[in-house]
C-alpha positions in Angstrom: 17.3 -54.1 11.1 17.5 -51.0 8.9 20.3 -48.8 8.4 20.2 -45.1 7.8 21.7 -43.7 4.4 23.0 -40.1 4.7 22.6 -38.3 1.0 25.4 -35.9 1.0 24.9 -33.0 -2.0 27.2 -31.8 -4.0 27.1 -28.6 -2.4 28.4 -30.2 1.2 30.5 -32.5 -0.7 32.5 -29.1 -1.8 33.0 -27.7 1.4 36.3 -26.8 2.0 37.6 -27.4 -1.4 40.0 -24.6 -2.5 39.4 -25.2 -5.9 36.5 -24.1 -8.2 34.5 -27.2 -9.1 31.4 -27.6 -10.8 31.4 -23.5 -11.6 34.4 -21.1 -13.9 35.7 -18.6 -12.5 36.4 -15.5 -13.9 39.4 -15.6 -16.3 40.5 -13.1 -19.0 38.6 -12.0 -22.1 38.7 -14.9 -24.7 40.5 -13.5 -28.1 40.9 -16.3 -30.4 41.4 -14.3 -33.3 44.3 -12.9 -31.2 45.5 -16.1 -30.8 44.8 -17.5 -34.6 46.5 -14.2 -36.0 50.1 -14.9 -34.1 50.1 -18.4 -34.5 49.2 -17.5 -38.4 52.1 -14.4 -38.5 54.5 -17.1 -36.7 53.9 -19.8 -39.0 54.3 -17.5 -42.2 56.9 -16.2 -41.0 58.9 -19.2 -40.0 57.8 -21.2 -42.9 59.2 -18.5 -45.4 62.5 -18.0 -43.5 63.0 -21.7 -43.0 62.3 -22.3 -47.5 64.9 -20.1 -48.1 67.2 -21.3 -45.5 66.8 -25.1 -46.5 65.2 -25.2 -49.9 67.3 -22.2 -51.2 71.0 -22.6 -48.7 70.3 -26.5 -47.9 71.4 -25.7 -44.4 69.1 -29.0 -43.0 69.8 -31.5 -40.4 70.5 -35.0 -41.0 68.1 -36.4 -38.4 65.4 -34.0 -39.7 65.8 -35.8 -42.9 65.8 -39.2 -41.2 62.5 -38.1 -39.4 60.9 -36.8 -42.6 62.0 -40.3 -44.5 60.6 -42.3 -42.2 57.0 -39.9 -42.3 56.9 -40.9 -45.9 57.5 -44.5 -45.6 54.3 -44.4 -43.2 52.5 -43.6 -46.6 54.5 -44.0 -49.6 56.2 -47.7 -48.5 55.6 -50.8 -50.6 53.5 -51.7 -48.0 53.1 -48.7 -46.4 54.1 -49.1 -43.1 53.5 -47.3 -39.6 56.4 -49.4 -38.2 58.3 -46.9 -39.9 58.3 -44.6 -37.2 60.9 -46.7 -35.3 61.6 -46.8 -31.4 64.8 -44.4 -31.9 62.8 -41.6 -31.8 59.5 -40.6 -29.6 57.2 -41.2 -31.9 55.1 -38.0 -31.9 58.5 -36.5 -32.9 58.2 -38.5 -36.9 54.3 -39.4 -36.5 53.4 -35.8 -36.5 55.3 -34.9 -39.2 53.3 -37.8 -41.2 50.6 -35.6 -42.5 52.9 -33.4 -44.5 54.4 -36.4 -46.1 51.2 -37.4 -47.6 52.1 -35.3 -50.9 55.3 -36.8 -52.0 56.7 -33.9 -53.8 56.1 -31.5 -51.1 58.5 -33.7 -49.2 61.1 -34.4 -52.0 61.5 -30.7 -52.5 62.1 -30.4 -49.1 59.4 -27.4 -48.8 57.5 -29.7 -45.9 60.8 -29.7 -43.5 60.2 -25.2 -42.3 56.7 -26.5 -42.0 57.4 -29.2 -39.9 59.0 -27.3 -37.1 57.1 -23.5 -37.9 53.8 -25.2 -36.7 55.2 -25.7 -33.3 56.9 -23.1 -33.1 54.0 -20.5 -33.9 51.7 -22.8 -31.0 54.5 -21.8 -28.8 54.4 -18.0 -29.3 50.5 -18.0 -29.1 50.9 -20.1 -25.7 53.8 -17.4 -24.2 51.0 -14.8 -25.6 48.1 -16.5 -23.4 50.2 -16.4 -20.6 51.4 -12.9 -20.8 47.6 -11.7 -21.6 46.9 -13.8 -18.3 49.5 -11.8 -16.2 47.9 -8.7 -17.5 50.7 -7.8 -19.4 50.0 -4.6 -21.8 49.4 -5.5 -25.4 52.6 -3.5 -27.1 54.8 -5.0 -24.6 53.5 -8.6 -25.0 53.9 -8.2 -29.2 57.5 -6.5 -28.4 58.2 -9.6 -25.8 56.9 -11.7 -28.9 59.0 -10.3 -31.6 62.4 -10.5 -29.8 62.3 -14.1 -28.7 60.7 -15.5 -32.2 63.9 -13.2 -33.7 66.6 -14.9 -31.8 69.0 -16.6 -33.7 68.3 -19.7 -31.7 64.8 -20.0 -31.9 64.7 -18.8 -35.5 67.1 -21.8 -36.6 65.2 -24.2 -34.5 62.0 -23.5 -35.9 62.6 -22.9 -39.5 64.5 -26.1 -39.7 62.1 -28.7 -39.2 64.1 -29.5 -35.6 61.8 -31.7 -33.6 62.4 -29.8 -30.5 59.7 -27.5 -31.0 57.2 -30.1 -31.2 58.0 -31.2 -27.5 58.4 -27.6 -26.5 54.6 -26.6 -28.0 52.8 -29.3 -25.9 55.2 -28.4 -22.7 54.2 -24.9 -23.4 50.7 -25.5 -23.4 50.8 -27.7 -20.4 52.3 -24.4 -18.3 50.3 -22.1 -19.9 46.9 -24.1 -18.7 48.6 -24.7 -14.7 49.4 -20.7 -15.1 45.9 -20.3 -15.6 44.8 -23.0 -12.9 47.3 -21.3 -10.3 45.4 -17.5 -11.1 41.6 -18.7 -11.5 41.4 -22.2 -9.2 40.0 -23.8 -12.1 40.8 -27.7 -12.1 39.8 -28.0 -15.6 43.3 -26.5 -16.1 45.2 -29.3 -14.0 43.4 -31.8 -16.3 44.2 -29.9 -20.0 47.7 -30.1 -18.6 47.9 -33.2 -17.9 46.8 -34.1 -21.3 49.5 -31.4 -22.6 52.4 -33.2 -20.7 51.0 -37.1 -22.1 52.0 -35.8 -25.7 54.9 -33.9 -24.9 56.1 -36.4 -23.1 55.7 -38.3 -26.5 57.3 -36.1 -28.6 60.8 -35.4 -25.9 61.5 -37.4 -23.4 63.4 -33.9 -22.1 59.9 -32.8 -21.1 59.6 -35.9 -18.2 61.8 -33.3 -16.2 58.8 -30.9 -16.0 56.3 -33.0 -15.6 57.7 -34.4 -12.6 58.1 -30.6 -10.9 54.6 -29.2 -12.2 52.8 -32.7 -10.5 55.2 -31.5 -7.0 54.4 -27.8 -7.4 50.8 -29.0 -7.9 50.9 -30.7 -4.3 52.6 -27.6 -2.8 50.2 -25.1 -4.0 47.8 -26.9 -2.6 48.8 -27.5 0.5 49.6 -24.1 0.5 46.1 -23.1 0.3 44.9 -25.1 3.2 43.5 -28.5 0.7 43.0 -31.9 2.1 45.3 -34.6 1.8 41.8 -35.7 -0.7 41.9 -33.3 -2.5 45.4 -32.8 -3.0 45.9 -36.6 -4.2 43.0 -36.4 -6.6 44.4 -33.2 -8.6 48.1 -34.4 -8.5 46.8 -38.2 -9.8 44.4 -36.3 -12.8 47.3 -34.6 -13.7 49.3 -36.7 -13.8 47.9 -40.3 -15.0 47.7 -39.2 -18.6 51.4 -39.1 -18.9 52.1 -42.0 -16.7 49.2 -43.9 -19.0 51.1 -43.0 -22.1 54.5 -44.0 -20.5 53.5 -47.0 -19.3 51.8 -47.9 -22.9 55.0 -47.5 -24.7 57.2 -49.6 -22.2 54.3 -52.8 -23.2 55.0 -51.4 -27.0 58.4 -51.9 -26.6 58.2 -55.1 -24.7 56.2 -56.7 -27.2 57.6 -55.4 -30.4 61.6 -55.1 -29.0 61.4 -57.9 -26.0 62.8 -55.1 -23.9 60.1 -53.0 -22.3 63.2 -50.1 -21.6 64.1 -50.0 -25.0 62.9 -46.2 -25.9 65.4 -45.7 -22.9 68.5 -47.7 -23.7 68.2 -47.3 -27.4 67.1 -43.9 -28.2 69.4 -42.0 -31.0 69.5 -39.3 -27.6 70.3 -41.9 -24.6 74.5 -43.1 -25.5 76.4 -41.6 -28.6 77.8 -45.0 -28.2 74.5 -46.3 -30.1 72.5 -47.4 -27.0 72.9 -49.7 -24.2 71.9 -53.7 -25.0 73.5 -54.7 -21.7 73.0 -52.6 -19.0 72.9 -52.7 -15.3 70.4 -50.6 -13.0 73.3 -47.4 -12.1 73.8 -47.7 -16.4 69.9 -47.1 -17.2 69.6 -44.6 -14.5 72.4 -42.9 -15.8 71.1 -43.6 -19.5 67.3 -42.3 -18.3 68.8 -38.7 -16.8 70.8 -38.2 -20.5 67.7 -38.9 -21.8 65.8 -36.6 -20.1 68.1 -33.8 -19.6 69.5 -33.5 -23.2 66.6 -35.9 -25.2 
């Protein structure tokens, strides 16, 4: 008895996708000297601003100093220790700042803490500038549109003082920028490069769960939008989002081994309960624990 195989090519595989696959699309003119000299003018800028405003004025926050301690523990401990990095904090927020605590005296002069936050910062700008580039937005009104929001009072605090909210912010940024780019080009590369965005942001704030959660829904309705298959619409959504749910799901088993209590980064997060966290807690009190997290983490 022998059975007939049907070989089905790549080509018919593809019908009816509304996606590019296998081919790129036409996009926008790559500039990454563009790119390299904002996030370079950003950084100056940010880093200078922010030495003067906490080296010179010592206008610094407490928990940026905590962070910063603990980044220099990961190096300079007796044993050094990553443990240092704690479970009250994501931990991209202090392990990211570990490289500039390698040299001890950058950090005890407090020079590293503008650095710390004007990196982020400046990968946000050049992200917003992508984007803007992408929606064919002219080139003096993009630097103007630059220039304004890196001088608000806001953002100029928050990134010249080695605030951790910028690091979150960067990653969420460049999640967005690459589904902007998927939504104008069909490209699912995109989905995937933000997927991988939201996994670290979602290390580094909690606060950026909240837009993973409507990026992997708007993903489904764009698609079914354009007329995709429930197959296709499942695929994307679960590329995009299994990075994050990966990384998630990896720090619940940390904190179950290490803490005994795999919602731990939940219930005892320096953001979740001014009260100091929640050891006992009932399902309506880590629900309520989770949205404070999220919504102001």
């Amino acid at each position: 008895m022998s059975t007939d195989v049907v070989v089905i090519h790549t080509k018919d595989r593809l019908t009816g996708v509304v996606q590019a696959v296998g081919h790129r699309p036409n996009d926008i003119q790559r500039r990454w000297w563009e790119s390299a000299l904002v996030f370079l003018l950003f950084t100056v800028a940010y880093s200078l601003f922010g030495h003067w405003l906490v080296v010179d004025k010592h206008v610094v926050g407490f928990e940026t100093l905590d962070r910063l301690n603990r980044a220099l523990m990961v190096w300079h401990n007796d044993p050094a220790k990553l443990s240092a990095i704690g479970f009250d904090y994501p931990p991209l927020a202090t392990l990211l700042m570990a490289p500039l605590a390698i040299w001890r005296d950058f950090v005890t002069s407090l020079s590293a803490v503008p650095v710390a936050s004007a990196v982020f910062a400046a990968l946000t700008m050049v992200a917003l500038n992508t984007m803007m580039r992408r929606a064919l937005v002219a080139g003096p009104l993009r630097y103007a549109l630059l220039i304004a929001l890196g001088a608000n009072p806001l953002v100029l605090l928050y990134a010249s003082t080695g605030t951790r909210h910028f690091v979150w912010i960067a990653f969420l940024m460049l999640g967005l920028g690459a589904l902007f780019a998927w939504y104008i080009t069909a490209d699912v590369r995109f989905v995937m490069l933000a997927g991988i965005s939201y996994a670290v942001a979602a290390l580094s704030g909690y606060s950026s769960l909240t837009f993973f959660l409507l990026s992997a829904v708007m993903i489904g309705a764009v698609l079914a939008r354009l007329g995709a298959d429930g197959s296709e619409v499942e695929g994307t959504v679960v590329g995009f989002a299994a990075p994050t749910v990966y990384v998630i799901a990896l720090w619940t088993v940390f904190n179950l081994i290490l803490l005994k209590s795999p919602f731990s980064w939940i219930t005892r997060s320096s953001d979740s309960a001014s009260s100091g966290g929640l050891d006992q807690f009932s399902a309506v009190e880590l629900l309520e624990a989770t949205g404070k997290l999220v919504l102001y983490g």
